[in-house]
C-alpha positions as CSV (number, residue, x, y, z in Angstrom):
1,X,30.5,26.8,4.3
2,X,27.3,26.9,6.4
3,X,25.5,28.6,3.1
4,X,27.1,25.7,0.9
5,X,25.7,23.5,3.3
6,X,22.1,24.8,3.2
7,X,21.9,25.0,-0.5
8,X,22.9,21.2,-0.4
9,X,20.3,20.5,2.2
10,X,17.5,22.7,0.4
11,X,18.5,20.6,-2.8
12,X,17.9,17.1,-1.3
13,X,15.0,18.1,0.8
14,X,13.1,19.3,-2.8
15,X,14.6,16.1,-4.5
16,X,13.1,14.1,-1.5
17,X,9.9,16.0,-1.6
18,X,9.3,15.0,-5.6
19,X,10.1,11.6,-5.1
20,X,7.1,11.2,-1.7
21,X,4.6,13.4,-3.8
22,X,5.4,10.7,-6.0
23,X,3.6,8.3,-3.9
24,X,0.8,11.0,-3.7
25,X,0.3,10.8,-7.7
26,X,0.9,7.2,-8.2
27,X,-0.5,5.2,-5.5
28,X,-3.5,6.4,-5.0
29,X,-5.1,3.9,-6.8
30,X,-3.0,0.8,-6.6
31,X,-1.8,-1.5,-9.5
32,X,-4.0,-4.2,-10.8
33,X,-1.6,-7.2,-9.4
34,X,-2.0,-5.2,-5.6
35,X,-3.7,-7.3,-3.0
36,X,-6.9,-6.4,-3.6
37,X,-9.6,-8.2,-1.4
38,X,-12.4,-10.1,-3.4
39,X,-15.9,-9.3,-2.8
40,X,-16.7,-10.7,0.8
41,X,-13.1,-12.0,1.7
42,X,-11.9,-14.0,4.2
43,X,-10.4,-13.4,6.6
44,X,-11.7,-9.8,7.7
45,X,-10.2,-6.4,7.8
46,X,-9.5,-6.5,11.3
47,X,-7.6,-10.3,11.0
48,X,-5.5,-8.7,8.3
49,X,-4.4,-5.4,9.6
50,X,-1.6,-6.1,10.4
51,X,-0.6,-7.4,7.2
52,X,-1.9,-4.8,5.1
53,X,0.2,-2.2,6.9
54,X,3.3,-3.8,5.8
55,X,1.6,-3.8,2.3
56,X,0.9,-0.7,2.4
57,X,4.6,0.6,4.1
58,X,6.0,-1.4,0.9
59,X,4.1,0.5,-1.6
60,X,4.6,3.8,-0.1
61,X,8.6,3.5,-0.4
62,X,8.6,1.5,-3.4
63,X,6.0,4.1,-5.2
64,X,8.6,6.5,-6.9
65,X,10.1,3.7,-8.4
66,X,6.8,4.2,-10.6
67,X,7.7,7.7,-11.8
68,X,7.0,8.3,-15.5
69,X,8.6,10.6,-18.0
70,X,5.3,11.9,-17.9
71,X,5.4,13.1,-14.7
72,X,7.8,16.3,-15.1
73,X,5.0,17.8,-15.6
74,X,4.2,18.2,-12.1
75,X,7.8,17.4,-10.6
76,X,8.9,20.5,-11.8
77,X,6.4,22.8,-10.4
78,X,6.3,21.2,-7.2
79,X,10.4,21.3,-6.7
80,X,10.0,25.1,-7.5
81,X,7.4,25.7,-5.2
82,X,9.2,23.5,-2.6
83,X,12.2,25.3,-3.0
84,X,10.5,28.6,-2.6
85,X,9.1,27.7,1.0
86,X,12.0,26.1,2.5
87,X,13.8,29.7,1.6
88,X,10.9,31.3,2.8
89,X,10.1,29.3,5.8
90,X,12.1,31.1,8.3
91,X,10.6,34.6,7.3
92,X,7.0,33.5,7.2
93,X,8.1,31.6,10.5
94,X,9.1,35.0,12.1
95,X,6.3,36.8,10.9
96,X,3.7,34.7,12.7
97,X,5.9,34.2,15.8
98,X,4.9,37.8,16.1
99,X,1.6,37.2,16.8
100,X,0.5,35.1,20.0
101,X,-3.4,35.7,20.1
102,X,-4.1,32.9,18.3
103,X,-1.8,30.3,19.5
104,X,-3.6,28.8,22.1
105,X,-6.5,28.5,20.0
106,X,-4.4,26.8,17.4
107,X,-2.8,24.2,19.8
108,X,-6.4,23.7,20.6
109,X,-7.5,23.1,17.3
110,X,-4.4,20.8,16.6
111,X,-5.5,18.3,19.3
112,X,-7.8,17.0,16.1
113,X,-4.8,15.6,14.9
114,X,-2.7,14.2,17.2
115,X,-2.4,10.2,17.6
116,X,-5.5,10.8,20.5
117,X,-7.5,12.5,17.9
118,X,-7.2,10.5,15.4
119,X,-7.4,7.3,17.7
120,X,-10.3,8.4,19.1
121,X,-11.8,9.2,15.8
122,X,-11.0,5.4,14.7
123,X,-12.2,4.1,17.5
124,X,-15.7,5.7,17.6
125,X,-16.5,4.9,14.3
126,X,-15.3,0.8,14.8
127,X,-16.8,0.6,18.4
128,X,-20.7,2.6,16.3
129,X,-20.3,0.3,12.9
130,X,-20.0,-2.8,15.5
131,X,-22.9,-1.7,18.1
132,X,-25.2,-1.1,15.4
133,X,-24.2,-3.7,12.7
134,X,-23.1,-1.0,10.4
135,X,-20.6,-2.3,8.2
136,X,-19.5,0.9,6.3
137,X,-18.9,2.5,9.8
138,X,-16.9,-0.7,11.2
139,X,-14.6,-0.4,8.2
140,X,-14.1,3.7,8.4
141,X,-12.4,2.9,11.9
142,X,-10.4,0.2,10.5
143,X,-9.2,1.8,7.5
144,X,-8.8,5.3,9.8
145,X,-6.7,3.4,12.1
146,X,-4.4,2.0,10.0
147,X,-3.8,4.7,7.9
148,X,-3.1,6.6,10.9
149,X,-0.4,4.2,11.3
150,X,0.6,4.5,8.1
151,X,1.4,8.0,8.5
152,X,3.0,7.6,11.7
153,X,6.0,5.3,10.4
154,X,6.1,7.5,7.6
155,X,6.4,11.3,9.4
156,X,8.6,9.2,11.8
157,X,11.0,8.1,9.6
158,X,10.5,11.5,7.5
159,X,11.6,13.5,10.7
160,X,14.5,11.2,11.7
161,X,15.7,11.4,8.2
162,X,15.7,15.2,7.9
163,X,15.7,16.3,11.3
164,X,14.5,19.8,10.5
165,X,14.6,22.0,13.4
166,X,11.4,23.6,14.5
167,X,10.3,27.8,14.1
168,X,10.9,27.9,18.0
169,X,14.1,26.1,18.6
170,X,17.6,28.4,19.7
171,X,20.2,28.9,16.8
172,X,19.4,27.7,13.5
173,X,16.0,27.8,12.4
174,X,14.6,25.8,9.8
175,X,18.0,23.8,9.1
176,X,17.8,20.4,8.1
177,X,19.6,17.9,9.7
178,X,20.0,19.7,12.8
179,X,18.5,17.4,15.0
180,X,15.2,18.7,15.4
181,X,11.6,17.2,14.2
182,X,9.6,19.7,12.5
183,X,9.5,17.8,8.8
184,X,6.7,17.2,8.1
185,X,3.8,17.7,10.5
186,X,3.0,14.9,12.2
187,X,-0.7,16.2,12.6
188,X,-1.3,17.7,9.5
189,X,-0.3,14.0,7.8
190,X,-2.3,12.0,10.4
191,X,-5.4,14.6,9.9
192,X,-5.7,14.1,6.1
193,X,-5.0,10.3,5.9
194,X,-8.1,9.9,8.2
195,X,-9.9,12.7,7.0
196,X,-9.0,11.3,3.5
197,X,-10.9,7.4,4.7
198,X,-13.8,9.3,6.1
199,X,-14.4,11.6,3.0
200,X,-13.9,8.1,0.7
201,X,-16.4,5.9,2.9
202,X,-18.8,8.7,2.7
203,X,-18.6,9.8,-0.7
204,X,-22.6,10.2,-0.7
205,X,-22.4,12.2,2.0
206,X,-21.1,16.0,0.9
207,X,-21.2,17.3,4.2
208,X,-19.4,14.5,5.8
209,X,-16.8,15.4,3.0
210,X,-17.1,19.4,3.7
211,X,-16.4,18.5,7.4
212,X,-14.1,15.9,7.1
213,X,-11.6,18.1,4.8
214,X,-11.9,21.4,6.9
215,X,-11.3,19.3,10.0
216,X,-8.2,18.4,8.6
217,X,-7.2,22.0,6.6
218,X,-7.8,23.7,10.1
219,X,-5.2,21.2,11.9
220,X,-2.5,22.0,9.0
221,X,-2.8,25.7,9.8
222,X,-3.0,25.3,13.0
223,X,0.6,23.9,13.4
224,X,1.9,26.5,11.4
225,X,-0.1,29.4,13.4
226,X,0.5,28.2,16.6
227,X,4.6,28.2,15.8
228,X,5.1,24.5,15.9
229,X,5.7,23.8,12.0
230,X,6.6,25.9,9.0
231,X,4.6,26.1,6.3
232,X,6.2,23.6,4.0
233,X,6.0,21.1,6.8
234,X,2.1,21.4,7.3
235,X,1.8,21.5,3.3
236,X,3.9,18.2,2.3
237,X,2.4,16.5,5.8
238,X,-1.2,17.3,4.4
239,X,-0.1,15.8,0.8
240,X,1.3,13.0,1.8
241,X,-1.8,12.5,4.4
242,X,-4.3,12.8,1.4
243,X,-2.2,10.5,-0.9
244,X,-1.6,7.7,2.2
245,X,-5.4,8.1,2.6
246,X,-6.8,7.5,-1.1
247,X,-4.1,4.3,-1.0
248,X,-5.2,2.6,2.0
249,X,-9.3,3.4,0.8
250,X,-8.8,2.1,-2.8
251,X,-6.7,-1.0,-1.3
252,X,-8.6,-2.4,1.4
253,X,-12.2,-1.2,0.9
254,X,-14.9,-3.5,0.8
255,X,-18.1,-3.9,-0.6
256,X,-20.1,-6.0,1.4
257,X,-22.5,-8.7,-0.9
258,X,-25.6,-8.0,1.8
259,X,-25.1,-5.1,3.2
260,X,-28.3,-2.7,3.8
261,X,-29.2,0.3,2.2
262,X,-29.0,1.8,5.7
263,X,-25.7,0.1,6.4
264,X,-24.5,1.8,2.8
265,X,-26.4,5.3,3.8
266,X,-28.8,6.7,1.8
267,X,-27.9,9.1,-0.9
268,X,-27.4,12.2,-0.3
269,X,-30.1,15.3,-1.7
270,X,-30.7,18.8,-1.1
271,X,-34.2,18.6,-1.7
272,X,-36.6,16.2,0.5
273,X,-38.0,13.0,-0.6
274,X,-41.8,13.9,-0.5
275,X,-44.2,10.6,0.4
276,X,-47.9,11.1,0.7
277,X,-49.6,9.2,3.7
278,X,-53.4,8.3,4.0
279,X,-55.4,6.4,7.0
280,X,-58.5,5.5,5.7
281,X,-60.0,3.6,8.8
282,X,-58.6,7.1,10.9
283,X,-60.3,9.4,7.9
284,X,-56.6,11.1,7.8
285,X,-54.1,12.1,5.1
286,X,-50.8,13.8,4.7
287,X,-47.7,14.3,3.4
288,X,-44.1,12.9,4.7
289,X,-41.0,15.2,4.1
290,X,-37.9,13.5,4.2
291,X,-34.2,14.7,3.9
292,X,-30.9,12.5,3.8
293,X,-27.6,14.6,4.4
């Protein structure tokens, strides 16, 4: 009965799964009747935050209502991989629970992604775009925060729904709906939704993207190394992170009619922009070297 039971529970878990990588596929860039702000809009970002959560919690459930025919071609695949890990979790699970050197280090790193983290991510980049009139910065916190919250109601409900029990929790291991809270990784999904804004804000920037990616890939195996979360739950948290990320960017983001080059950043070059400087009341001349990254 108990192996009936996690077959059946493995089954809807991988049919689940398809149907929130669903929202990963479809929404990142929303439909052309979505409420898309105009150029300069009023009211502002932070006036409609609220607001725009609740748009954006209605098109993440709604989303794989938009499945296509077209899309077995990657349904398929992904509920054979997913079905692999969840058989597999509890071995890989035990293998690294063998291990302890690098647990604290992990729990360490996973701190990145935590609500603090992330909040204080959020917050640094609203509190620097506002101090320094820097619009593109103001809207990375806005944008970070809510899709921070965004991924909170969604790994909430995700857990409550599934109640996966965790690598380190007595009896069974790895069941579903057994009251525990390991699916999906609450860090690894907050992580890549704001790592997701970041990388999207700063797409002139490639080593804002490099960092901002490997920020959030660290945290996803962190809560697998450090025994907190399986592999499948860091894996679908990071998907569904990415794809609530690129939704909440292509939604709500803003050009500014206005805004300065600085404001914008300049773009990004590996090799220097080279001026030449000359004084002639000083008799001197000389060359400026110049790098944007």
């Amino acid at each position: 009965m108990r192996r009936n039971r996690s077959s059946w529970c493995l089954f809807g878990m991988t049919v689940l799964l398809e149907l929130s990588m669903g929202f990963v596929v479809h929404a990142q860039v929303p439909p052309a009747n979505s409420p898309t702000p105009a150029v300069a809009p009023t009211p502002s970002l932070e006036k409609e935050f609220f607001k725009n959560i609740l748009r954006d919690q209605k098109a993440i459930w709604t989303s794989p209502l938009q499945l296509e025919r077209k899309d077995a071609k990657w349904m398929i695949p992904a509920g054979i991989g997913t079905m692999a890990l969840f058989t597999t979790d509890r071995i890989t699970g035990d293998e690294i629970a063998e291990f302890d050197r690098q647990v604290k280090v992990s729990r360490i790193v996973s701190y990145s992604g935590s609500t603090y983290g992330v909040g204080t991510v959020a917050t640094a980049f609203y509190l620097v775009g506002r101090r320094t009139n820097n619009y593109r910065a103001r809207e990375t916190g806005i944008l970070s925060a809510e899709a921070s919250i965004d991924s909170l109601i969604v790994s909430g409900a995700l857990k409550i729904g599934t109640q996966r029990a965790r690598p380190d929790a007595l009896g069974e291991r790895s069941e579903f709906f057994d009251g525990g809270s390991s699916f999906p990784s609450g860090h690894s999904i907050q992580a890549w939704s704001v790592a997701t804004i970041v990388a999207n804000e700063y797409h002139d920037r490639r080593l804002v993207q490099v960092a901002a990616y490997s920020v959030a890939s660290a945290v996803s195996v962190a809560r697998f190394t450090s025994g907190k979360h399986y592999i499948s739950d860091a894996l679908v948290g990071s998907a569904l992170g990415y794809g609530i990320g690129q939704y909440v960017y292509h939604a709500h983001h803003r050009k500014q009619s206005g805004v300065s080059d600085e404001d914008e950043g300049p773009t990004e070059s590996w090799w220097p922009e080279i001026t030449p400087r000359y004084h002639r009341s000083a008799h001197e001349c000389g060359v400026a070297f110049t790098w944007s990254f």
